[in-house]
C-alpha positions as protocol buffer text, in pm:
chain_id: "A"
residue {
  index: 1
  type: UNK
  ca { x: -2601 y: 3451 z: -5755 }
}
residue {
  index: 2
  type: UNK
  ca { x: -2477 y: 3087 z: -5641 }
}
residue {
  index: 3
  type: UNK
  ca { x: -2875 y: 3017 z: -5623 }
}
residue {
  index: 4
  type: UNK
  ca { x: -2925 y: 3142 z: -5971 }
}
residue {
  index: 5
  type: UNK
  ca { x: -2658 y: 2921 z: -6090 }
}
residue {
  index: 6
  type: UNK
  ca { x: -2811 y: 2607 z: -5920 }
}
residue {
  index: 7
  type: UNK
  ca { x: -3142 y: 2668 z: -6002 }
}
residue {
  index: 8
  type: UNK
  ca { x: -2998 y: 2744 z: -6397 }
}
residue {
  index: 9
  type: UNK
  ca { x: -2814 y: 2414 z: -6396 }
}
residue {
  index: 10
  type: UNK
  ca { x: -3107 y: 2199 z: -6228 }
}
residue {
  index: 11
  type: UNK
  ca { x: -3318 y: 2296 z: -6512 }
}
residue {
  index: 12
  type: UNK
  ca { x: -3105 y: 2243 z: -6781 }
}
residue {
  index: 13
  type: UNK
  ca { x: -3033 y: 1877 z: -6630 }
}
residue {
  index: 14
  type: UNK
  ca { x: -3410 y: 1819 z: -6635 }
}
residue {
  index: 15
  type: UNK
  ca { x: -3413 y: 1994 z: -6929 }
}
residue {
  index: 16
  type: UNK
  ca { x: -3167 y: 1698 z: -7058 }
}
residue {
  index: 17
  type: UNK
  ca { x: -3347 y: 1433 z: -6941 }
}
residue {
  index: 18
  type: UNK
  ca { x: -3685 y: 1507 z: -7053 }
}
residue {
  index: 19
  type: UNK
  ca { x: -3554 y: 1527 z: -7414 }
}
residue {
  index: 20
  type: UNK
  ca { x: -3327 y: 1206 z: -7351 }
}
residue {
  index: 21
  type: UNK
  ca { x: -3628 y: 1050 z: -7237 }
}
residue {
  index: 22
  type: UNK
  ca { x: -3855 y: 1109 z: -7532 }
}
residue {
  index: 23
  type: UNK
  ca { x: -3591 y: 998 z: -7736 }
}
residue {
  index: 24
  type: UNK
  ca { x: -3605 y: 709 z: -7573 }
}
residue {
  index: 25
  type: UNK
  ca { x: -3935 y: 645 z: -7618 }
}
residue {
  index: 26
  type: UNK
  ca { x: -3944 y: 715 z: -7976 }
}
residue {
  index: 27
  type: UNK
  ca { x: -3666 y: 411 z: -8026 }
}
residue {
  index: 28
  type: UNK
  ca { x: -3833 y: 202 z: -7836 }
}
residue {
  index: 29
  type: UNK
  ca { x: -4110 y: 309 z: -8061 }
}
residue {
  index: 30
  type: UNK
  ca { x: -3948 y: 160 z: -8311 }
}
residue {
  index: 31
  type: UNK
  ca { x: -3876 y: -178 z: -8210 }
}
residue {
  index: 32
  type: UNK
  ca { x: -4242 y: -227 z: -8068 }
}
residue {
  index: 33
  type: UNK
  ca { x: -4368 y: -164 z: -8416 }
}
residue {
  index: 34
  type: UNK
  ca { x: -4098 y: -437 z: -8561 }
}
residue {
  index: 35
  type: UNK
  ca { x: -4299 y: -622 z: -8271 }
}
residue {
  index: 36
  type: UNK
  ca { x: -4607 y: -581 z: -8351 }
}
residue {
  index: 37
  type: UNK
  ca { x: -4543 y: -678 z: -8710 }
}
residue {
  index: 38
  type: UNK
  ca { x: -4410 y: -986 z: -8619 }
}
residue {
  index: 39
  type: UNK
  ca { x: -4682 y: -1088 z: -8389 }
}
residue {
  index: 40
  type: UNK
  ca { x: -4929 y: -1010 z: -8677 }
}
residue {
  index: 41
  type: UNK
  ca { x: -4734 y: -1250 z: -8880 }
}
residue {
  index: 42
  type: UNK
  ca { x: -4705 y: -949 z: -9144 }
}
residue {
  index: 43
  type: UNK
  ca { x: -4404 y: -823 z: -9288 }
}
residue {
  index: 44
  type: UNK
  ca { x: -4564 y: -551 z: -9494 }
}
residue {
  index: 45
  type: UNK
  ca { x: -4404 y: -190 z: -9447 }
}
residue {
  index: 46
  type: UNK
  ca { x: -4137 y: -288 z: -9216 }
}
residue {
  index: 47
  type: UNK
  ca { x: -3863 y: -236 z: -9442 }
}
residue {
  index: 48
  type: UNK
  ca { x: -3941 y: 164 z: -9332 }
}
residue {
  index: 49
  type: UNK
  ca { x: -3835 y: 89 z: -8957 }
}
residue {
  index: 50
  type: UNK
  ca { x: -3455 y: 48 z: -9125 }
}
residue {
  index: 51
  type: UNK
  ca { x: -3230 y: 232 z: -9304 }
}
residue {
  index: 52
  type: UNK
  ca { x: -3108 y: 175 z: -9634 }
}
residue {
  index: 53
  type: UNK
  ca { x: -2811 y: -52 z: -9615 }
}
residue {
  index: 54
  type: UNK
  ca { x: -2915 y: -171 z: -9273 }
}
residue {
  index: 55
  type: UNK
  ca { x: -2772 y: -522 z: -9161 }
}
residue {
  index: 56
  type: UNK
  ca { x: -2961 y: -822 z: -9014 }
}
residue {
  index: 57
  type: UNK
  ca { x: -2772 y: -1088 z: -8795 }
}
residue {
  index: 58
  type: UNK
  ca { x: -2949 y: -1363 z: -8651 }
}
residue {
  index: 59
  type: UNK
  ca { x: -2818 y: -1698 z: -8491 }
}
residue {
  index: 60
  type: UNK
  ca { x: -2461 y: -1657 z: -8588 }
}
residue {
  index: 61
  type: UNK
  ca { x: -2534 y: -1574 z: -8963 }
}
residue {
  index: 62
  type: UNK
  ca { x: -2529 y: -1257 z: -9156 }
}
residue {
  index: 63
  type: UNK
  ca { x: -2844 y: -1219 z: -9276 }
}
residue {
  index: 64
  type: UNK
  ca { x: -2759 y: -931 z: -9493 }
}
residue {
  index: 65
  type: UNK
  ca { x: -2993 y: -663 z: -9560 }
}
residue {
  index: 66
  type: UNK
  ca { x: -3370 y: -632 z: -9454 }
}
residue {
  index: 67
  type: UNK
  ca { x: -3519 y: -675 z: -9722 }
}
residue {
  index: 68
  type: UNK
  ca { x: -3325 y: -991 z: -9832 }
}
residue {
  index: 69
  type: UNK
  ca { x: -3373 y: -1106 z: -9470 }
}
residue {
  index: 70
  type: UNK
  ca { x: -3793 y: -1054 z: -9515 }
}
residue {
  index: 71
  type: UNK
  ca { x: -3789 y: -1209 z: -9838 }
}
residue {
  index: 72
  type: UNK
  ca { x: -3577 y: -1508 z: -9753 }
}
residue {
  index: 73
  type: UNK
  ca { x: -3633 y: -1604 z: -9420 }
}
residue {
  index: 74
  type: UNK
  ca { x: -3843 y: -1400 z: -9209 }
}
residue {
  index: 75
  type: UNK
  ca { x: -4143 y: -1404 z: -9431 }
}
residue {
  index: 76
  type: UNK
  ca { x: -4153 y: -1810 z: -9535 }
}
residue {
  index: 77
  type: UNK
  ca { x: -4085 y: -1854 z: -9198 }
}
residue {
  index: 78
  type: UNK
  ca { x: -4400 y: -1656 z: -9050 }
}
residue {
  index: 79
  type: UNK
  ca { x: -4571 y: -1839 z: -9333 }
}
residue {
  index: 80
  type: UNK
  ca { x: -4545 y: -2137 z: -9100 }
}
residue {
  index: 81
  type: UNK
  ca { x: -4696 y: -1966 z: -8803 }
}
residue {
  index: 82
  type: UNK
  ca { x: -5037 y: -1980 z: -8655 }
}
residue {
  index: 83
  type: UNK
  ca { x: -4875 y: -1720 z: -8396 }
}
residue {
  index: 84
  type: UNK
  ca { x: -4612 y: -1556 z: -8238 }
}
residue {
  index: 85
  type: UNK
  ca { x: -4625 y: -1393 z: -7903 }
}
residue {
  index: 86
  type: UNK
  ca { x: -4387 y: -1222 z: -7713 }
}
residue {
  index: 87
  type: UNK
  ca { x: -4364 y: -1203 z: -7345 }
}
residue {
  index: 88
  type: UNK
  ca { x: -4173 y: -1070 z: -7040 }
}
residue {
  index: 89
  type: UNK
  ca { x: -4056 y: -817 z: -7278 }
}
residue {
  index: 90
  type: UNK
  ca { x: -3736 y: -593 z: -7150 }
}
residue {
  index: 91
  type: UNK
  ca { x: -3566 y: -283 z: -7317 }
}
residue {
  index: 92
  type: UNK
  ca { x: -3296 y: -86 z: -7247 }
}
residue {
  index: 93
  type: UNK
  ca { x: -3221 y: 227 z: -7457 }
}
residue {
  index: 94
  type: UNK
  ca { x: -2887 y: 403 z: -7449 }
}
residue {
  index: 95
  type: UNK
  ca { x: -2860 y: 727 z: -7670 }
}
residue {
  index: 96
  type: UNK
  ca { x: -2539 y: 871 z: -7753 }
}
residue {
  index: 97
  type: UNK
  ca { x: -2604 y: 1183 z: -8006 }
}
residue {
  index: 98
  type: UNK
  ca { x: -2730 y: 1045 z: -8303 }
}
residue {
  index: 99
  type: UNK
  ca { x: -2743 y: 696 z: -8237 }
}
residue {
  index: 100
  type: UNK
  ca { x: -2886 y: 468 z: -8000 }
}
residue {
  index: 101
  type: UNK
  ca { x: -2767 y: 147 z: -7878 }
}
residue {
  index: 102
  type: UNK
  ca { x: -3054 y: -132 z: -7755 }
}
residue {
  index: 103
  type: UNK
  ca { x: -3152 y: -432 z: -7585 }
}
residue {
  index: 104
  type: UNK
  ca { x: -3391 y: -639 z: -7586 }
}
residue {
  index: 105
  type: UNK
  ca { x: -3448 y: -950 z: -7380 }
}
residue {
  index: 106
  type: UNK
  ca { x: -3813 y: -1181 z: -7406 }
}
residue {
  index: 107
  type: UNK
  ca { x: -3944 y: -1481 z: -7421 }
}
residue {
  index: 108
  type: UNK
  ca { x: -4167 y: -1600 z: -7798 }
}
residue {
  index: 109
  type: UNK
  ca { x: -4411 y: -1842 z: -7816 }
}
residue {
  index: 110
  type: UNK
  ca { x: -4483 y: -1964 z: -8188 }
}
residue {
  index: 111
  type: UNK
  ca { x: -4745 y: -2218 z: -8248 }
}
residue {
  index: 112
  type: UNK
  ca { x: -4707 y: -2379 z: -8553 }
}
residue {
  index: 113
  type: UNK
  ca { x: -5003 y: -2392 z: -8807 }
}
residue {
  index: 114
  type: UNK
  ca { x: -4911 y: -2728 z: -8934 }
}
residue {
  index: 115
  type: UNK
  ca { x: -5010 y: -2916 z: -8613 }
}
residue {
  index: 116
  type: UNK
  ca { x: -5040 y: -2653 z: -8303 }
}
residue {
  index: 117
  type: UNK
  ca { x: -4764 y: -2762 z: -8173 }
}
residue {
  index: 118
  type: UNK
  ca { x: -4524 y: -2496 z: -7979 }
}
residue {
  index: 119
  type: UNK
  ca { x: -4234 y: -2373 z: -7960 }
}
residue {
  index: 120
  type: UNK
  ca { x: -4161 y: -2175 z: -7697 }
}
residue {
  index: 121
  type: UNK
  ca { x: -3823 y: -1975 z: -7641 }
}
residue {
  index: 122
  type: UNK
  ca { x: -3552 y: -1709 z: -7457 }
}
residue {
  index: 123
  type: UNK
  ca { x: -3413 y: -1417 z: -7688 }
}
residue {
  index: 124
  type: UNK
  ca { x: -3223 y: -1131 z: -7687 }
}
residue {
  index: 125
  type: UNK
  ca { x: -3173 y: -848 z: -7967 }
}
residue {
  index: 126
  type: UNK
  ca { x: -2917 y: -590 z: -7975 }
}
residue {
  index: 127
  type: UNK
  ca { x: -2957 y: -278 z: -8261 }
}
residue {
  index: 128
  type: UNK
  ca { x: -2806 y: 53 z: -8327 }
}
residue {
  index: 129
  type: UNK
  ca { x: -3036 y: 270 z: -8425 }
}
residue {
  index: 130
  type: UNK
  ca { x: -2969 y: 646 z: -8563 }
}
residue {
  index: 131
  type: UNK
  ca { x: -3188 y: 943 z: -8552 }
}
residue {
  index: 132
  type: UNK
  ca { x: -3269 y: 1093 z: -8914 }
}
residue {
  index: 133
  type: UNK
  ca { x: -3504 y: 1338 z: -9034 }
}
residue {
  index: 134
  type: UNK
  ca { x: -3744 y: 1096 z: -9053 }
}
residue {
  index: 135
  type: UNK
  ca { x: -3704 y: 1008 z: -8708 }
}
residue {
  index: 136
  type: UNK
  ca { x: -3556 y: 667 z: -8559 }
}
residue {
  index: 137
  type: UNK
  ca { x: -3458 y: 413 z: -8826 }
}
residue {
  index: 138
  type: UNK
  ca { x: -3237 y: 99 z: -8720 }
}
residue {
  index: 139
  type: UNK
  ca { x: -2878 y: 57 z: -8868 }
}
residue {
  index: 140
  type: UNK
  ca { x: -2789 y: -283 z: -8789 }
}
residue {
  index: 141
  type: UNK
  ca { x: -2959 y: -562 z: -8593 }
}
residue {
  index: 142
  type: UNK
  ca { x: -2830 y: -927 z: -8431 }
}
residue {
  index: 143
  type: UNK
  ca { x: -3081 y: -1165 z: -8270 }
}
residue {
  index: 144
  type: UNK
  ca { x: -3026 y: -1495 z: -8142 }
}
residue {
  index: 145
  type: UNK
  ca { x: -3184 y: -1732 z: -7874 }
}
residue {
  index: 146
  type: UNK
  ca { x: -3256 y: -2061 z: -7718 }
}
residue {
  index: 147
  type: UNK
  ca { x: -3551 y: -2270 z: -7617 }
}
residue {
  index: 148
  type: UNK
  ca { x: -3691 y: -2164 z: -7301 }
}
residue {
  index: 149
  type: UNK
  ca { x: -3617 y: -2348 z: -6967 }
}
């Protein structure tokens, strides 16, 4: 009986952490396509990743919602960009019920289209996310960073 009971509870662990984990994959889903989009230097359709209401912060400012955020800043600003790579790319996903709690840690590299010059620096990115029937959709974001070493 003791055995059944072991055996029952190993699988349910497993059981646990094979859903956990494709949870986490699916939110981390999520930010790589935010990714991708910015290293495409296209904004288009990324309003989708977030729910409505969601809340951008970036380098100590409340950027307010994502679409005011795409239109205002992020957009002109990839305007300016011949491109925009990311690099030693780290996540870490924490998922507790219905949300999930990120971060992110890189390097960028953005080479301006005015006069390839570069810009290369360190960032880090913290979001909630929360699980809806659509799947994944981020709740409130804050970036900030500093020029690489």
């Amino acid at each position: 009986m003791k055995q059944i009971a072991l055996l029952l509870m190993l699988f349910i662990s497993c059981s646990n952490l094979y859903g956990q984990n494709k949870e986490e994959e699916a939110v981390k889903n999520v930010l790589k396509i935010y990714q991708n989009k910015l290293e495409k230097l296209d904004t288009t359709g990324v309003t989708v990743l977030f729910l409505p209401g969601a809340k951008v912060f970036e380098g100590g400012k409340d950027e307010g919602g994502i679409q005011g955020y795409l239109d205002h800043h992020l957009a002109p600003e990839l305007k300016a960009f011949k491109s925009f790579k990311f690099s030693d790319y780290k996540v870490d996903v924490k998922i507790n019920g219905d949300y999930a709690y990120t971060t992110e840690t890189y390097l960028y590299t953005i080479v301006l289209a005015k006069d390839d010059s570069q810009i290369k620096s360190q960032g880090v990115a913290t979001s909630v996310l929360r699980k809806t029937k659509d799947g994944w959709k981020i709740e409130m974001t804050h970036g900030s960073y500093r020029r690489a070493k």
